[in-house]
C-alpha positions in Angstrom: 12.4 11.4 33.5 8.7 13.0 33.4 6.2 10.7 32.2 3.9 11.1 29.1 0.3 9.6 28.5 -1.2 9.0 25.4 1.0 5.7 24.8 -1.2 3.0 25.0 -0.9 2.4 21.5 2.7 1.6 21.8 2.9 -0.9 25.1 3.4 -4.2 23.1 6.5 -3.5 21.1 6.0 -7.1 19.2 2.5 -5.8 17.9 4.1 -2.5 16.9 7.0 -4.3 15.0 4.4 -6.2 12.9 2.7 -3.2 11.9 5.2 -0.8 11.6 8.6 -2.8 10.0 9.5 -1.4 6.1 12.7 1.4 6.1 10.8 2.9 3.3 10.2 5.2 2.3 11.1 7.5 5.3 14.5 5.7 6.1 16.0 6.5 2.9 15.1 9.7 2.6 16.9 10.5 5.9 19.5 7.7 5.3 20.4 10.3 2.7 20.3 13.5 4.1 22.1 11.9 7.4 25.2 11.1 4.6 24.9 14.5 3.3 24.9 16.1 6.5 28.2 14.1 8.1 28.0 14.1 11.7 26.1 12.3 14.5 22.1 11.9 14.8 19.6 11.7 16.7 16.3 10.7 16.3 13.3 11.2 18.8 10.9 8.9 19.2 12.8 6.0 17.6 10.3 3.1 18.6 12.0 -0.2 18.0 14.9 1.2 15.9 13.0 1.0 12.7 14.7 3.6 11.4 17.9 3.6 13.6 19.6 0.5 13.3 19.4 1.1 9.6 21.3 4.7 9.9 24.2 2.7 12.2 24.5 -0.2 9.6 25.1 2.5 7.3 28.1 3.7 9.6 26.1 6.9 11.0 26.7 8.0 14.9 23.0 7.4 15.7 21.5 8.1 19.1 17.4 7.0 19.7 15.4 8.2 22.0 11.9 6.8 22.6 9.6 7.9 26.6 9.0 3.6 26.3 11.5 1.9 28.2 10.0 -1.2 26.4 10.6 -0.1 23.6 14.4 1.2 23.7 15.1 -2.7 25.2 13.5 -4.2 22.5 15.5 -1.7 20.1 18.5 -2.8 22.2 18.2 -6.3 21.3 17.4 -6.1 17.6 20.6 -3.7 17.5 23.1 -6.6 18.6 26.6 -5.1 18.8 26.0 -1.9 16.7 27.2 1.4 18.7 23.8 3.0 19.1 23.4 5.3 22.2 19.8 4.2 23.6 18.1 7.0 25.4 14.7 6.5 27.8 13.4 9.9 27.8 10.5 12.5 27.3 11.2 14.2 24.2 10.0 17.1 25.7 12.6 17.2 28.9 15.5 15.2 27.7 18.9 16.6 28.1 22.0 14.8 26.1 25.5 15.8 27.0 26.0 16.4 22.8 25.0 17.8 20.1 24.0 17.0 17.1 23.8 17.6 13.0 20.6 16.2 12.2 17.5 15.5 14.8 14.8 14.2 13.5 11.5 12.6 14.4 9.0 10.5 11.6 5.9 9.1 13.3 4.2 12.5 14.5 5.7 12.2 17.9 5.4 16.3 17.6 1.3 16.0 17.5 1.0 13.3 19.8 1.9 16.4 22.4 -1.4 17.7 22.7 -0.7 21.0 23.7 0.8 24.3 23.0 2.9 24.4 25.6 4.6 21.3 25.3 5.2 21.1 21.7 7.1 24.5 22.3 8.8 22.5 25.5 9.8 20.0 22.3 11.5 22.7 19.9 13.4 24.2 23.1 14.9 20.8 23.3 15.4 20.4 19.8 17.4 23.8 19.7 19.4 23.1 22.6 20.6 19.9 20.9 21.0 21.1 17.7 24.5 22.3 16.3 24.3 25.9 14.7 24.6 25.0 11.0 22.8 21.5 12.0 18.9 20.4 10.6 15.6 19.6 12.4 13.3 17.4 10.2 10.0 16.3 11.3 6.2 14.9 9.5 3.1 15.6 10.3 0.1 14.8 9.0 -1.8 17.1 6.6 -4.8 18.5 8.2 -7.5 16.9 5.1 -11.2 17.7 6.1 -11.9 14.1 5.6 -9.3 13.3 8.1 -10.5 16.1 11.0 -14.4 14.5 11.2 -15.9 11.7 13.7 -16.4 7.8 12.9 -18.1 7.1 15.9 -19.4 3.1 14.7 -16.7 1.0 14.6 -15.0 -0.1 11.4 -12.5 -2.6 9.8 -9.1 -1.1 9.5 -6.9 -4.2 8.7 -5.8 -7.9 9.6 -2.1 -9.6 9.5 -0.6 -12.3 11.3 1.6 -12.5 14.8 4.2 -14.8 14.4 1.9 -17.5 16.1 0.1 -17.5 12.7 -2.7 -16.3 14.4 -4.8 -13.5 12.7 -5.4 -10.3 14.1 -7.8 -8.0 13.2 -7.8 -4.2 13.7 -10.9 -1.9 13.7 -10.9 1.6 15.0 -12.7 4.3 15.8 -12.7 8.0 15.6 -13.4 11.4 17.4 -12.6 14.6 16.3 -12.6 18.0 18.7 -12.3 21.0 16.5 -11.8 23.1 19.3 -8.7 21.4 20.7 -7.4 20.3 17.1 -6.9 17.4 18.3 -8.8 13.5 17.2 -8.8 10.5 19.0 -8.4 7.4 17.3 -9.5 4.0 19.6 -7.8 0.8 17.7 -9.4 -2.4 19.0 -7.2 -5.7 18.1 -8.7 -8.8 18.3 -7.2 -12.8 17.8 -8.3 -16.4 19.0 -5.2 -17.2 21.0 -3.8 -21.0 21.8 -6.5 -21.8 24.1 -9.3 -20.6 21.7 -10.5 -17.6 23.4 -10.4 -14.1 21.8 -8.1 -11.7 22.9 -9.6 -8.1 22.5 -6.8 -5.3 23.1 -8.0 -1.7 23.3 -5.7 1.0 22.7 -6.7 5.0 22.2 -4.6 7.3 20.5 -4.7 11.0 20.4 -2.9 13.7 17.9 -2.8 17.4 17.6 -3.6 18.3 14.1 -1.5 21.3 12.9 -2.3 23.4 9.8 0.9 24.6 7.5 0.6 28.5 8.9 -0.1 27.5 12.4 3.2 25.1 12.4 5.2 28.0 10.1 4.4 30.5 13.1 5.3 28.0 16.2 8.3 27.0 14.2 9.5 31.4 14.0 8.7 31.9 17.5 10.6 29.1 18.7 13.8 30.0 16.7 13.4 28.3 13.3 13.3 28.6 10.1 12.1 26.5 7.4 14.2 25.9 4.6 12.0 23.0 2.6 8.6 22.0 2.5 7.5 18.4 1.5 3.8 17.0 0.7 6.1 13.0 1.0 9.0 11.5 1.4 9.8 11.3 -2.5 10.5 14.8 -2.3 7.3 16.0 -3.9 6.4 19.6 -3.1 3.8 20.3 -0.3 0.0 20.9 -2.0 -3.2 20.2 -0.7 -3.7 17.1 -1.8 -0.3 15.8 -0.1 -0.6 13.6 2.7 2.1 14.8 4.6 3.6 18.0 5.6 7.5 17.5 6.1 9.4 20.5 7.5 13.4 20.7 7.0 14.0 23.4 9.5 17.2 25.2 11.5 17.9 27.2 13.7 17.6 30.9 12.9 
């Protein structure tokens, strides 16, 4: 397995289960194109089975695949006794002994590759796994202005509670590089924990912002074609004022 940086942000799977838990609106969306489709899935970058363990409740052959071995065992455990196929892997150098009908990936795993040449490393893998008349869907996040510019002073994001009761409170800050497309997001958490000292957790995070022609070409040259275009995951179409750009793509 080759490694991959840029993970920080996901090395404590209980923080990233607090903030990242709802099946909505995502999981339904591909809850029902998974049904549609009839045959066995695979998502990449699965995390802690939020959307996974759903699918297999739902009686779908589900394989996830996440580069954070703490992760997949956390997504093992939550899973009990369902028949999910747990994969440790680079999404960019796995290879699966199957293929499958629908591979798909929700939380911008594609621009947290931060370059050209892995991203294409990506679709090669996709392709290889996918069956002929199968589908690829992936998200990413619409290019805004307002979201490609620099927050360099730290600011408030947005506070919850562990399940100590303790509140944690999340501030970021950002750094955009036009030149590389890509913006680095710095998320500091901090609590009081038992003792009464603060706990301050710091955890960068950078993406690869895509524009809808640059993805349209990479996606041709890399042997697919797009069949639908989303702005969100209620179907809407993709403008410019969506938030996200999702791609339903196969091979071609």
């Amino acid at each position: 397995m080759t490694t991959m940086s840029n993970l920080e942000e996901y090395a404590d799977p209980e923080i990233y289960d607090l903030e990242n838990f709802t099946f909505e609106p995502d999981g339904v969306f591909l809850l029902n194109f998974a049904q549609k489709l009839q045959g066995a899935v695979l998502e990449l970058g699965c995390g802690t089975g939020r959307v996974t363990i759903p699918l297999a409740q739902n009686g779908l052959d589900v394989t996830g695949l996440d580069v954070v071995p703490a992760m997949i065992e956390r997504a093992r455990q939550k899973a009990g006794n369902l028949p999910i196929h747990w994969i440790t892997a680079d999404a960019r150098s796995f290879r699966l002994e199957r293929p499958f009908r629908l591979i798909f990936e929700t939380g911008s795993v594609f621009q947290h590759i931060l370059s050209r040449s892995g991203q294409e490393d990506f679709l090669a893998r996709v392709r290889e796994h996918l069956e002929d008349d199968g589908r690829f869907i992936f998200a990413l996040l619409f290019p805004h202005p307002d979201l490609l510019t620099s927050v360099e002073t730290e600011k408030d994001w947005f506070t919850y509670k562990n399940h100590a009761g303790q509140e944690i409170r999340v501030s970021g800050t950002e750094s955009y590089d036009p030149i590389r497309q890509i913006k680095l997001e710095t998320a500091y958490r901090r609590w009081i924990d038992a003792s009464g000292q603060e706990v301050l957790k710091i955890a960068p995070l950078s993406l690869r912002y895509i524009f809808p022609q640059e993805v349209e070409a990479l996606l041709y040259y890399n042997g697919f074609q797009i069949l639908e275009q989303f702005g969100d995951w209620d179907g809407s179409p993709l403008t410019d004022k969506s938030r996200l750009m999702i791609l339903i793509c196969r091979k071609r």
